[in-house]
C-alpha positions in Angstrom: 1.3 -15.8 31.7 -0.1 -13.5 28.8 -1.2 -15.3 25.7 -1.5 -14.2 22.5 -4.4 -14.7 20.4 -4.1 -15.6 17.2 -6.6 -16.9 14.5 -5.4 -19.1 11.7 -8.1 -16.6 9.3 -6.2 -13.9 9.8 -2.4 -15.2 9.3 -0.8 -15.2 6.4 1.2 -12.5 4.2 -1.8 -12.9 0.9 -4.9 -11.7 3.7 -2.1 -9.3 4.9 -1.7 -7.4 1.7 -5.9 -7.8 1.3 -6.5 -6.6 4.8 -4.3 -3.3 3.2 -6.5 -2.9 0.7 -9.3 -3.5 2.0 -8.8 -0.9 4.4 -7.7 1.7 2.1 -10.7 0.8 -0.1 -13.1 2.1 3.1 -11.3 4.8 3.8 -11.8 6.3 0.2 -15.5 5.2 0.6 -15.8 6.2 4.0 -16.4 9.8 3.6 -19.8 10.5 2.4 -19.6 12.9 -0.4 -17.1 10.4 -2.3 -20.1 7.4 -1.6 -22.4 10.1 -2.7 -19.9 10.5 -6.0 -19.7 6.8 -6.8 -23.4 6.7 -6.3 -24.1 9.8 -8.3 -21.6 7.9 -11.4 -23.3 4.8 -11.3 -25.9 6.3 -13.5 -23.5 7.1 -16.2 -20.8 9.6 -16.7 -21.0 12.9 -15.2 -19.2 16.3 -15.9 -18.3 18.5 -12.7 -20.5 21.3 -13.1 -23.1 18.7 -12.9 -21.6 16.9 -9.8 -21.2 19.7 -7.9 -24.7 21.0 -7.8 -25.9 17.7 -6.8 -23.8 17.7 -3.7 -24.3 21.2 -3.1 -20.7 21.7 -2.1 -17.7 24.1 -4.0 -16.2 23.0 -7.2 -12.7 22.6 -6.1 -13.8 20.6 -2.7 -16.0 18.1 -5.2 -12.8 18.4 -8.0 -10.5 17.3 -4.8 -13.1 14.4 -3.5 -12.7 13.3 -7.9 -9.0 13.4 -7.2 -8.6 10.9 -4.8 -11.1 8.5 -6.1 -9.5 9.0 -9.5 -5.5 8.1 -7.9 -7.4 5.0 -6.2 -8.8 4.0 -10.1 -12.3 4.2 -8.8 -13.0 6.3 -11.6 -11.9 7.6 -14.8 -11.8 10.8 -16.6 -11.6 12.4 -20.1 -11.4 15.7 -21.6 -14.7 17.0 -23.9 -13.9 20.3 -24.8 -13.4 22.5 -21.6 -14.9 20.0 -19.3 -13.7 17.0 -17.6 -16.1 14.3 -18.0 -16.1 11.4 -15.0 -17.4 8.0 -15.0 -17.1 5.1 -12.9 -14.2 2.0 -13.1 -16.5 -0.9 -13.0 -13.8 -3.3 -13.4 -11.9 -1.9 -9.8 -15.1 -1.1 -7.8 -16.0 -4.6 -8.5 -12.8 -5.9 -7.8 -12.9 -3.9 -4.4 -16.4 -5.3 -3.4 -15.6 -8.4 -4.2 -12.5 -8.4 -2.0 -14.3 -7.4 0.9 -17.0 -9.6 0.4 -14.7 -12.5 0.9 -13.2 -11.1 3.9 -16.4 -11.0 5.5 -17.6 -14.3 3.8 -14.5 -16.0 6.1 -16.8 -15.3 9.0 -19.5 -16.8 7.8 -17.6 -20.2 7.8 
């Protein structure tokens, strides 16, 4: 007889959908240069000439690596002139942390 195993904190369509995010939260975070961005942004708003020669990697691998945190609304850009100028989206890394942190809080019960 095989038996399923189930736990009642991880049922429900709400943790579901959270679970979803959650994941796709770490994935975006997951690779290093794109930590090292958020990290880098956290300071205050940065151009990407400047970003680029703090990671030491191409423009157009560090203007992809912007991309993708930009489509996730982990940060925000605007236009000054010729350059693009990026800062961090407080409000949805927040919002991200603090949905993770409640995941793993529900283990702590």
């Amino acid at each position: 007889m095989t038996k399923t195993l189930k736990s009642k904190r991880c049922e429900g369509k709400n943790l579901a959908v959270n679970l979803s995010r959650i994941a796709d939260f770490l994935k975006i975070i997951g690779e290093e240069n794109r930590l090292k961005i958020l990290c880098l942004l956290k300071d205050g708003e940065k151009c990407v000439c400047d970003i680029w020669q703090y990671l030491g990697l191409a423009q157009n691998l560090v203007s992809h690596h912007l991309k993708v945190l930009k489509d996730f609304g982990l940060v925000s850009s605007r236009q000054e002139g010729l350059k693009v100028i990026y800062s961090l989206n407080k409000k949805v890394v927040k919002k991200y942390l603090e949905l993770l942190n409640n995941f793993l809080n529900l283990y702590g019960e």
